[in-house]
C-alpha angles and dihedrals in degrees: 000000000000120000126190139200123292122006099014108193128182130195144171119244122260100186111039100180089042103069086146100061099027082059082046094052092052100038092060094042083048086056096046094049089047090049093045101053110006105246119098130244124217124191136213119197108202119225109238117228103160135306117274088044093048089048089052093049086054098052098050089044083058103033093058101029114246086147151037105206124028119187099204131164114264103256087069091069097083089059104044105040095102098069093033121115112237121256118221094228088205094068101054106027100078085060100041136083127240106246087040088059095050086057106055090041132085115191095346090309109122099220092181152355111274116228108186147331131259132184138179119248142158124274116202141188098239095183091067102040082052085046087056093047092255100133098175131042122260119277091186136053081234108046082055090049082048086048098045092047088056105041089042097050091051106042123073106296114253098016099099139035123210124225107019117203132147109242102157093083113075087217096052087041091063106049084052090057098042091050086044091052086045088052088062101049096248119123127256117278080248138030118197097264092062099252120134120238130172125055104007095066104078137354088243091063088040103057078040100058081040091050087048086055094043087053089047088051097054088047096060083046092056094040102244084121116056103253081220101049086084091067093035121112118207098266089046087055100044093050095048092059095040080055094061103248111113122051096218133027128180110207142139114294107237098049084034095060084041090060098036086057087070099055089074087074097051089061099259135104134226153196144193130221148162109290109257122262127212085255131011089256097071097037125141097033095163124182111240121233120183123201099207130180103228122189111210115218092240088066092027088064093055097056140310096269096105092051083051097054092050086055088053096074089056094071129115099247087045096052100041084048078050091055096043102038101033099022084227116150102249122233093212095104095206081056098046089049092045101105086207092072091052102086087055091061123056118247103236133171095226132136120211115248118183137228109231097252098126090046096047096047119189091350094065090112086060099041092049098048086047087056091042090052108037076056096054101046084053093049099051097034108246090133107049098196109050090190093058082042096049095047092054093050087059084043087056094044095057086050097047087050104035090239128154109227109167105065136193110349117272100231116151100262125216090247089046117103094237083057100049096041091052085046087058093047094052089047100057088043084060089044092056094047099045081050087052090049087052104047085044097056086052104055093026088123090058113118095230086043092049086050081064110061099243098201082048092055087046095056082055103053081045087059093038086052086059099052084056095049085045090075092059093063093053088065124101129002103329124243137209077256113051094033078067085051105058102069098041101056090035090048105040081050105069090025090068086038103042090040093046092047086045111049087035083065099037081057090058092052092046086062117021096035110021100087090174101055127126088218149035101196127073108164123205096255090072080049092055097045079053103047087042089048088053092047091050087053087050082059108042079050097053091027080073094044098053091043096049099036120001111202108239139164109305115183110230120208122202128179097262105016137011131229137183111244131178119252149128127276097202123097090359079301104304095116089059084045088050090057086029089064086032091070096044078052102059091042082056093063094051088048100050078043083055093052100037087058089041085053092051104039099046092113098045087108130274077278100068117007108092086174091128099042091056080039091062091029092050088043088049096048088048105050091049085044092060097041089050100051092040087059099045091058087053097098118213103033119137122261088242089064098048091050093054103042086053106047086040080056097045084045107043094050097041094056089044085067105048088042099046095041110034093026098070092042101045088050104054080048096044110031097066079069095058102061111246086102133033117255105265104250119204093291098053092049086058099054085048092059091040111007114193112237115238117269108277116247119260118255107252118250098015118147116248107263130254118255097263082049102055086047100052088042091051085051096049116031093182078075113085086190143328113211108208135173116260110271119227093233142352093269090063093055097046087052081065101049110077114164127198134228108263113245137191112301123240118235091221135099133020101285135051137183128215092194113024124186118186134229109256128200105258089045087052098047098048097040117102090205134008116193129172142149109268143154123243145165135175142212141185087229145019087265094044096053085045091061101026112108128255114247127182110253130190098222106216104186114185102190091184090061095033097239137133117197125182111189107201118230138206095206114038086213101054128101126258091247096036116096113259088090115137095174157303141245118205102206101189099210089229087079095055109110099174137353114213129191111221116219129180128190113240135181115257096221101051092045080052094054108017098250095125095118099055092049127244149178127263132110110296117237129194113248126186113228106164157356127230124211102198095202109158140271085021123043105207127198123199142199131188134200084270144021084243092050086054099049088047094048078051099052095044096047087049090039092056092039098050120020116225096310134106118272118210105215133170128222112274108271108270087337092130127090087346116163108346148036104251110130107250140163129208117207126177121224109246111188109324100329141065116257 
């Protein structure tokens, strides 16, 4: 840059390919000046090379003096404002314009005087788009792209390119970027306050800036955009398309008018128009770009000529010479309103959109650069996600300006409507619970009710109580305390819920489906040592975690908003995960206890069996569980979600519980009293104690029994039918016939009898066959028959060929031929090496009013509730629809097996006492008759 004597001005050029009348234009302002005030002015025209490197050379001019006066663009103006002379704006606002005074002024400092107005538009051939029967310029992106496909296609291949910009320069870049967002309606990457906007202030805007690049990109693909636009500086651009080889340019207006004078000489014909927009609506977004006339301090301390020459350039003969010669807008307000300059600028349907200079300051240059680039990456592909690629450049932009983003965090607050509506939802949970406690207070006497456990079912609605009282602490920014709180209340929760659940069903198994216990009877009190023992466990557990690594209040930054979030500080946090696991571990155990217990006591009877209703509880938990921690890993979500994911969760489970454990009950128990049943008299009560099982179905095509037969089948309805030899008299038959005394009848099993009659031996000896509905399983030990399943047989003895088959059955009620068949076990009786009656001592008052699985008082009785054939390599237990049944199937089969004499049998191999503490008694069958 060369600098000369007096008034030194320096400017940039306007016209770049015409040197000849832009020197016309300040050789006769330089005249006038001299002729005006008597000093002369002497100018210097920078040679552009690119923008970072022009702004540079004008820092330093002004930095170190070389000149008095410097018409720069305005985006110099941030960087050079330190060592810019102030502007009264008094003096120059009254003949301004508006627009021209936004531009010479930084945070309400006027740093210069503005000159004119530039703005950036599209240049077309019109002759070709008239060749091709377009007889107006494109509104839309796509209607250009449309254009470009067709002209292309049908003009000489190679001869012309499409869409013309210069994208090598970061500045021109920029403004590219900033009119294309425009153009789709989105906001600008900064405002002048500093804030970032689009497309960091929602996702939405943020899928829809990432979409905008995608579409760029496939432009420059399909060749509506120039490939080597993206290498092209301005001067290169404008020259391509003066030269008559791109059918569009966008460019600034003045040098643009300047180029397009030539092509009349080349034979082609032009016009000028508003930039596209993606639809018609946001059409003419057009990039500012001020010319002002900036004093440095170093000329402003000598004297105020060099105020006086800027304002120079303000006057009415320079800025009419500025309209005519540059086709810039003027600045000068009484010139822009004069209807005589309008010919001489193109009337054109734009609105203004700035680059963020006066936002960046100082760092534009940077800013700038970091938008040109980000661009660029996206348009050549280099990203290949634009959204990943756009984030980060927001990301970029805060760091660059030390801006904080990402404001307050963006934790549900209590006032917020998430908040209140999960706060409802906890409420009525509490509500519900409170309800349960009360109705079961109420009908805790009932004998279904007592089954239950009702201070059992009261430590679960405590826990579930909690789980309701867990979603408060989640609201709002989290604490130290609260962050302690969290697992302590959420924990403790399903700890009391799941442990109470877990031990009240281990009971039942203890004494409906254990056969080998020692005991029957198992109180609450034990429950309650258990379920506290567990809980202990839980705070020891939680004790160490608070103590190593306490969770506390840990800021999150995303890449648009911020959020607090709890975690551990030891170890980057991996000291509060490993507790953290340690505790979901912990919750895994008592569930795999609930559905080991669901899984055993699944037969006990719809009264005490709750195994579908921890079936549906365990698949819930662990659904949500998956979905919450899936999510959780996911990094970059937003707090809201989180919140929501994880009180839904806490909810969700927490109601399936209480409705699939308390509903069924309360409803057996409540809906008698609402009319649509009868209120179960005495009677009723009874069957549901002990109900009696149907009739089972006769076996097709049996004949119809002989008359012994028919008796001993009406006495015993567990027989399908007994084929006996015709007896000579009645009193042969009723020889046969000897009934037992009714006892006490067992809840177990799939049949039952209201009036039993065993099978005695001479019955047994002299019967041909011998069919009934039983229950069986079978085992290859003493511990395997004890965990095997029950399944419903149909019991076939042939005395005669000294074999016992029981055909299982998938439906108790189905016929040995039907179809529902699963299989059948032949036990030839000479394998049998002992046959063993199992008893167990219950209490009388809970066999008179079914509480024998909550325990209970009363004097204990013996009760007879199987028999065991021990025939290698299976070991098979049988019950029967009574404990006389059983003893009579016992008798026969050893009857039949043994004759009348003693058997000497020994005890079946590690049956007693096996596996539980129910208290139950083994005795071996000697003769006809139990020892």
């Amino acid at each position: 840059m060369t600098t000369m004597d007096r008034t030194r001005v320096a400017s940039y050029p306007r016209s770049p390919l015409d040197p000849a009348g832009e020197c016309a234009f300040w050789d006769s302002t330089a005249a006038a000046w001299q002729r005006d005030t008597g000093t002369a002015m002497n100018v210097t025209i920078h040679t552009p090379v690119d923008y970072t490197v022009d702004l540079s050379a004008f820092a330093d001019a002004v930095t170190y003096g070389e000149f008095d006066v410097v018409l720069a663009d305005m985006t110099y103006l941030p960087l050079l404002a330190p060592d810019l002379a102030v502007i009264d704006p008094a003096t120059v606002k009254g003949d301004v314009t508006t627009t021209a005074f936004t531009a010479a002024t930084l945070n309400g400092t006027l740093l210069g005087i503005p000159i004119a107005l530039d703005q950036g538009v599209l240049l077309y051939r019109r002759d070709l788009l008239l060749k091709h029967n377009y007889t107006a310029p494109p509104k839309t992106w796509t209607d250009l792209s449309a254009m470009t496909s067709r002209i292309l296609s049908q003009e000489p291949a190679g001869t012309l390119a499409g869409y013309m910009t210069a994208l090598r320069s970061d500045d021109a870049f920029t403004s590219s970027t900033i009119e294309w967002m425009a153009g789709a309606g989105l906001g600008p990457f900064l405002v002048p306050n500093g804030t970032l906007t689009a497309p960091t202030t929602s996702p939405s805007r943020l899928a829809a800036v990432a979409s905008l690049a995608t579409t760029w990109r496939g432009r420059i693909r399909t060749g509506t955009v120039a490939p080597f636009a993206l290498g092209a500086s301005p001067a290169y651009a404008i020259k391509y398309w003066a030269d008559g080889r791109a059918v569009f340019l966008r460019y600034g207006l003045a040098a643009g008018v300047a180029a397009a004078a030539r092509s009349r000489t080349a034979g082609w014909d032009w016009g000028v128009t508003g930039l596209p927009g993606e639809t018609e609506k946001f059409a003419g977004a057009s990039t500012a770009e001020g010319w002002v006339a900036v004093v440095p301090k170093t000329a402003a301390a000598f004297s105020g000529v060099a105020e006086r020459a800027a304002r120079y350039f303000l006057t009415d003969a320079v800025q009419r010479a500025i309209v005519t010669q540059f086709r810039l807008a003027p600045a000068r307000a009484a010139v822009a309103t004069d209807p005589t300059m309008c010919p001489a600028i193109p009337a054109l349907n734009t609105r203004l959109v700035y680059r963020p200079a006066a936002a960046s300051g100082a760092k534009y240059s940077v800013v700038s650069q970091a938008i040109a680039e980000t661009w660029r990456s996206v348009l050549t592909g280099q990203s290949v996600d634009p959204a990943r690629a756009i984030t980060g450049l927001s990301s970029t932009l805060a760091s660059i300006l030390s801006l904080d983003v990402l404001g307050p965090p963006t934790n549900v607050s209590a006032d917020s409507d998430l908040a209140l509506l999960v706060t409802g939802l906890g409420l009525i949970g509490l509500f519900a619970v409170f309800n349960t406690a009360i109705a079961l207070t109420i009908l805790k006497k009932r004998p279904r009710i007592r089954r239950l456990a009702p201070s059992l079912m009261t430590l679960m609605l405590s826990g579930l109580c909690l789980g309701y009282i867990s979603v408060f602490v989640y609201i709002g920014v989290p604490t130290a305390a609260t962050c302690i709180l969290r697992p302590w209340v959420l924990g403790t929760a399903f700890t009391v819920t799941l442990a109470a659940s877990g031990f009240k069903n281990f009971r039942i198994f203890i004494v409906v489906c254990n056969p080998y216990a020692k005991t029957a009877k198992l109180d609450d009190r034990q429950l309650f040592r258990w379920i506290g023992g567990v809980l202990a466990a839980l705070a020891v557990l939680l004790v160490a975690w608070m103590v190593a690594d306490p969770p506390r209040p840990i800021v999150v930054d995303l890449a648009t908003s911020r959020y607090v979030s709890c975690g551990g500080s030891g170890n980057g946090g991996a000291v509060s995960t490993f507790f953290l696991v340690l505790v979901y571990l912990f919750m895994a155990v008592l569930l795999c206890v609930n559905l080991f217990v669901a899984a055993k006591t699944r037969r006990a009877g719809k009264d005490y069996s709750e195994s579908k209703a921890i079936g549906i509880s365990i698949h819930t938990i662990t659904l949500l569980a998956l979905v919450t921690v899936t999510l959780t890993a996911v990094e970059g979500l937003p707090q809201p979600l989180y919140f929501t994911v994880r009180a839904l969760a806490i909810l969700i489970a927490t109601s399936v519980f209480l409705v699939s454990f308390f509903f069924p009950v309360l409803w057996r128990e409540i809906k008698p009293h609402l009319g649509t049943s009868a209120t179960p008299g005495p009677a009723t009560m009874a069957l549901a104690v002990a109900p009696p099982a149907p009739a089972p179905k006769p076996a097709p095509a049996v004949p119809a029994p002989e008359p012994a037969a028919a008796a001993l089948v009406k006495a015993d309805p567990s027989l399908s039918h007994v084929t006996v030899p015709q007896p000579d008299s009645a009193s042969a038959l009723a020889a046969q016939l000897t009934p037992l005394p009714p006892t006490v009848p067992r809840r177990r099993g799939s049949v039952f009898s209201a009036l039993p009659t065993s099978i005695d031996t001479a019955t047994a000896a002299t019967a041909a066959v011998i069919e009934g509905a039983l229950t069986a399983r079978r085992g290859k030990s003493a511990l395997r028959l004890q965990l095997a399943p029950w399944s419903a047989v149909r019991a076939v003895f042939i005395p005669s060929l000294r074999i016992l088959t029981l055909i299982y059955l998938s439906d108790p009620d189905a016929a040995a031929d039907a179809m529902g068949v699963l299989d059948a076990a032949v036990v030839p009786l000479d394998k049998v090496t002992g046959v063993y009656l199992q008893e167990e001592e219950v209490d009388e008052d809970d066999e008179a009013e079914g509480g024998g699985a909550a325990g209970g008082g009363g004097e204990p009785q013996s009760v007879l509730v199987s028999f065991v054939l021990d025939a290698k390599p299976y070991m098979y237990e049988v019950m029967a629809a009574h404990p006389a049944a059983v003893l009579g199937w016992a008798e026969a089969i050893n009857a039949v097996r043994a004759g009348s004499r003693k058997v000497e049998a020994k005890g079946a191999p590690g049956a007693a006492g096996a596996g539980g503490k129910g208290k139950e008694k083994q005795k071996r069958i000697v003769g006809s008759r139990a020892e």
